[in-house]
C-alpha positions, 0 to 999 in steps of 0.5 A, a space after each residue: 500500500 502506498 503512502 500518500 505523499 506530496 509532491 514538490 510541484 505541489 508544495 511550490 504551489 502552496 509557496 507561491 500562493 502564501 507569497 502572492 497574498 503576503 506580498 499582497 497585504 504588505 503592499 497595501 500596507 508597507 508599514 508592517 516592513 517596520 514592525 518589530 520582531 524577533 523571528 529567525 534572528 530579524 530585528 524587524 518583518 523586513 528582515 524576517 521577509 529578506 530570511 525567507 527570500 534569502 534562504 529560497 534564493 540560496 539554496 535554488 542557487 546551490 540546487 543549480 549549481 550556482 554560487 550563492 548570493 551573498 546575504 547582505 546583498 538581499 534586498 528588503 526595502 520594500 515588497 516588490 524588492 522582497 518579492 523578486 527575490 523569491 520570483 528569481 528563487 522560484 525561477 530557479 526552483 522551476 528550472 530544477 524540477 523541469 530537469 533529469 535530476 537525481 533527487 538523492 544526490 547529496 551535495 555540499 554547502 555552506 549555511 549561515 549558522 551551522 557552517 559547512 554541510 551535505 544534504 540530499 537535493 530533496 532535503 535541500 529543496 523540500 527545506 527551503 520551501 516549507 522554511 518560508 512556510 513556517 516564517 510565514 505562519 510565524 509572521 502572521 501572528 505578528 502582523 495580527 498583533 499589530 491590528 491587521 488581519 492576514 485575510 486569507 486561509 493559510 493552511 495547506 488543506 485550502 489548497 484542495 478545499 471546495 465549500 459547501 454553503 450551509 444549509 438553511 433550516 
């Protein structure tokens, strides 16, 4: 019998969903680049949002092939500066899946906290996108504290998920 498993292709599409509507609200209400947290290290959401779209362009990159971008030249001053980050990291990410690859290689890299390692390619990617997922559930209890409500399902299940309206009695 088999396992029912999710596949990468579905998982981006989760990613690029919960990016789309983050990089909706905080355009329609840049301030909350300005708020104060603690998350992954950040002093600030700007921060915390260059962690997320610093971590998928790094690791698409390493998956490539490709050196990896330097931290500190990761922009976060403003969504759409956040936001191509990722669409370059997505690009990339596209690009791999596209490929014959051999997803059980194990390659070689660098992080930023734990220093040299080696992982699967499949750990490498499956990492980096659920890392931006749970940034992002993370957020959203920052920015509700803030007053603003993320108007938008977050959890995976909405994915697939069709409503019945409720039935009048």
């Amino acid at each position: 019998m088999s396992v029912p498993a999710m596949s990468a292709e579905e998982l981006l599409g989760w990613l690029e969903k919960t990016s789309t509507e983050w990089r909706s609200l905080l355009e329609q209400h840049p301030d909350l680049l300005e708020v104060k947290c603690d998350i992954a290290g950040a002093v600030t959401v700007a921060g915390v949002l260059q962690h997320i779209v610093a971590v998928e362009l790094r690791y698409a990159e390493r998956l490539a092939g490709l050196p990896a971008t330097e931290y500190g030249d990761i922009p976060y001053d403003s969504p759409a500066a956040i936001y191509a980050t990722h669409e370059r990291a997505v690009k990339l990410y596209r690009q791999e899946l596209a490929r014959e690859v051999d997803w059980n290689e194990r390659i070689d890299f660098v992080t930023r906290s734990m220093g040299a390692a080696t992982a699967t390619r499949r750990a490498v990617l499956l990492h980096a996108m659920l890392h931006a997922i749970r940034h992002y559930a993370q957020l959203a209890v920052v920015v509700r504290h803030t007053g603003v409500k993320p108007g938008w399902p977050m959890d995976y299940l909405f994915m697939d998920m069709a409503l019945t309206p409720p039935e009048k009695h």
